[in-house]
C-alpha positions as CSV (number, residue, x, y, z in Angstrom):
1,X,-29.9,50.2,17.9
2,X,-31.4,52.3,20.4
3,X,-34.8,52.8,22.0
4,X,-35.8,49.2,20.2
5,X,-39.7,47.8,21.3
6,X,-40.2,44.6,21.9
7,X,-41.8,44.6,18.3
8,X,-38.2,45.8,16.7
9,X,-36.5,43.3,19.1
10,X,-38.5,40.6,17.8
11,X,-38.2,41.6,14.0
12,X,-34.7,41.9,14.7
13,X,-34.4,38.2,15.9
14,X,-36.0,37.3,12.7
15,X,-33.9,38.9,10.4
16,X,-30.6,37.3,12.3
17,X,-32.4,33.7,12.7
18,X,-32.2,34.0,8.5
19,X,-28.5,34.6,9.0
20,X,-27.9,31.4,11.1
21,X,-26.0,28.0,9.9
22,X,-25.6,24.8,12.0
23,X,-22.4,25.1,14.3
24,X,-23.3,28.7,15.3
25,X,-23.0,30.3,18.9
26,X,-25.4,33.1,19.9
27,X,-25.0,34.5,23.3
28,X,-27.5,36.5,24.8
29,X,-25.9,39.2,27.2
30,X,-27.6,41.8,29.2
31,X,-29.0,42.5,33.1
32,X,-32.0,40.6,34.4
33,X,-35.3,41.5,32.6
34,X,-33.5,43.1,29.5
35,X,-35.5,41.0,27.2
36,X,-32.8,37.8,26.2
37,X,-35.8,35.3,26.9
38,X,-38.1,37.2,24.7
39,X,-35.2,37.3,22.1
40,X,-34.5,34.1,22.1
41,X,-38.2,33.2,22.1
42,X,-38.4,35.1,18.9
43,X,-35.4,33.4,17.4
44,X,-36.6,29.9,18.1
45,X,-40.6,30.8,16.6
46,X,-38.6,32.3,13.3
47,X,-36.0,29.3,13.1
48,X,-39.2,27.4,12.8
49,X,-40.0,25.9,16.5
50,X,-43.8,26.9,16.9
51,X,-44.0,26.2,20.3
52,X,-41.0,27.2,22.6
53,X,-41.9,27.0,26.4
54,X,-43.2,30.3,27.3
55,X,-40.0,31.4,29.8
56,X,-36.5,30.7,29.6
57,X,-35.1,27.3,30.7
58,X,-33.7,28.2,33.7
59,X,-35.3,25.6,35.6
60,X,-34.3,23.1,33.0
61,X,-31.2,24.5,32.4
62,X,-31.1,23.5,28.4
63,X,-34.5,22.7,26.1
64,X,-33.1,20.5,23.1
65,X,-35.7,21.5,19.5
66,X,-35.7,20.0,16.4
67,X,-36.3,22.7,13.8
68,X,-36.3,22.7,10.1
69,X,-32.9,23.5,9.9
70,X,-31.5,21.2,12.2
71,X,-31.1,20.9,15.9
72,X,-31.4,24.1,18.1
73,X,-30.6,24.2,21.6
74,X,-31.2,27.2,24.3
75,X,-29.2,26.9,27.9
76,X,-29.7,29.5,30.7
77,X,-26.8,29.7,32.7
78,X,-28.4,31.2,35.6
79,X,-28.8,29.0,37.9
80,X,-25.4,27.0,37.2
81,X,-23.3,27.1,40.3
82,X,-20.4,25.4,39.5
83,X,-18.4,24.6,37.0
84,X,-19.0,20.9,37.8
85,X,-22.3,21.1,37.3
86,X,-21.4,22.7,33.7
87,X,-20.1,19.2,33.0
88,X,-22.3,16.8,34.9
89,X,-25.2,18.6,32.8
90,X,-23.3,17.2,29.6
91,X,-23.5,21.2,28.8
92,X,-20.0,21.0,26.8
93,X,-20.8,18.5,24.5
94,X,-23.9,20.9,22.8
95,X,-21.2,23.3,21.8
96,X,-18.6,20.7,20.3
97,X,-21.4,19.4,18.4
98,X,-20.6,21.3,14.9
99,X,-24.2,20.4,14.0
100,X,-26.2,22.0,16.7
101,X,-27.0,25.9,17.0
102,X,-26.8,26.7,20.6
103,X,-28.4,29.8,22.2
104,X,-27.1,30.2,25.3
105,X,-28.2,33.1,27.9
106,X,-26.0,34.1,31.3
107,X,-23.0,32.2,29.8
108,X,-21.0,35.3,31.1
109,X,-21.2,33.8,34.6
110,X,-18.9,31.6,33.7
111,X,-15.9,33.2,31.9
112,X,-13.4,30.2,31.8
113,X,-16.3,28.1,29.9
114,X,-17.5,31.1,28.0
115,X,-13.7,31.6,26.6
116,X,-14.0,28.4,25.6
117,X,-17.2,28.3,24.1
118,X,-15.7,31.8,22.0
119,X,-13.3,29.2,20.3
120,X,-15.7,27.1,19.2
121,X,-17.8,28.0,15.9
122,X,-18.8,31.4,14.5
123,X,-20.4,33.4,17.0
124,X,-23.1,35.7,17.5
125,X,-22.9,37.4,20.6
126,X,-26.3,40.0,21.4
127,X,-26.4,42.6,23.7
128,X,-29.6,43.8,25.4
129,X,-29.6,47.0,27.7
130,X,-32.5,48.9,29.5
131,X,-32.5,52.1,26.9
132,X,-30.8,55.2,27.9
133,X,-32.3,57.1,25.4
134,X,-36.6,55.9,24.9
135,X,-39.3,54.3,27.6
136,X,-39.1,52.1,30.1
137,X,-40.1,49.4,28.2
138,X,-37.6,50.1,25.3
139,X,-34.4,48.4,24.8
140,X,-30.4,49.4,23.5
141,X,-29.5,46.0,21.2
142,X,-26.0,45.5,19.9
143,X,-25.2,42.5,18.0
144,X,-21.8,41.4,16.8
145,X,-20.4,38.7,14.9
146,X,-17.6,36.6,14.9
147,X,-16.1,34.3,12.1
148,X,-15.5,30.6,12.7
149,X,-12.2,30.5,14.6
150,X,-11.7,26.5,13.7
């Protein structure tokens, strides 16, 4: 989709949050300030959370939820500097868990945990770009799925 508002964006989250089952992987791709908080914000409000922290968990690394259809958790890779600390945040054990959806944002810092994490459950993998094509508050959103590999 091209030259998508933040309105599209988050009617778009919607309609993929309907698609979601316990197990799944959503990774959130894209350059600082694309708009993968924002999306996930919207994901977490239509998976039922009413009241997801305003930014993305950066600082915290990972928020755990409980929603209505199980338990959700969003990790921001960002500030991650080593692998180590990939463990010694207990950060592999959310995606092993084949009752957990996980939302994960900047995973692509880490591509040996990130191939990993591929091989885990069915995937969702969302791409957000500054639009070539609209205003400079629109967005380019690509979403592709993968089937459980297991």
């Amino acid at each position: 989709m091209r030259g998508c508002s933040e309105a599209v964006l988050v009617s778009t989250a919607a309609e993929l949050a309907r698609e979601f089952k316990l197990g799944d992987r959503v990774l959130l791709e894209g350059p600082m300030g694309s708009g993968k908080t924002t999306f996930a914000r919207a994901l977490l409000l239509s998976l039922g959370i009413r009241q997801p922290p305003e930014g993305s968990p950066s600082f915290a690394i990972a928020h755990e939820y409980d929603a209505p259809v199980g338990g959700v958790v969003h990790i921001d890779f960002y500030r991650i500097r080593s692998e180590a600390e990939i463990d010694d945040a207990g950060i592999p054990s959310y995606y092993w868990e084949r009752e957990l959806l996980v939302i994960s944002e900047w995973l692509s810092l880490w591509p040996e945990f990130e191939a990993q994490v591929r091989k885990s459950g069915r995937l969702w993998q969302v791409r957000l770009e500054f639009s070539t094509t609209g205003a400079a508050d629109q967005r380019d959103l690509e979403i592709a799925f993968q089937e459980d590999s297991l």
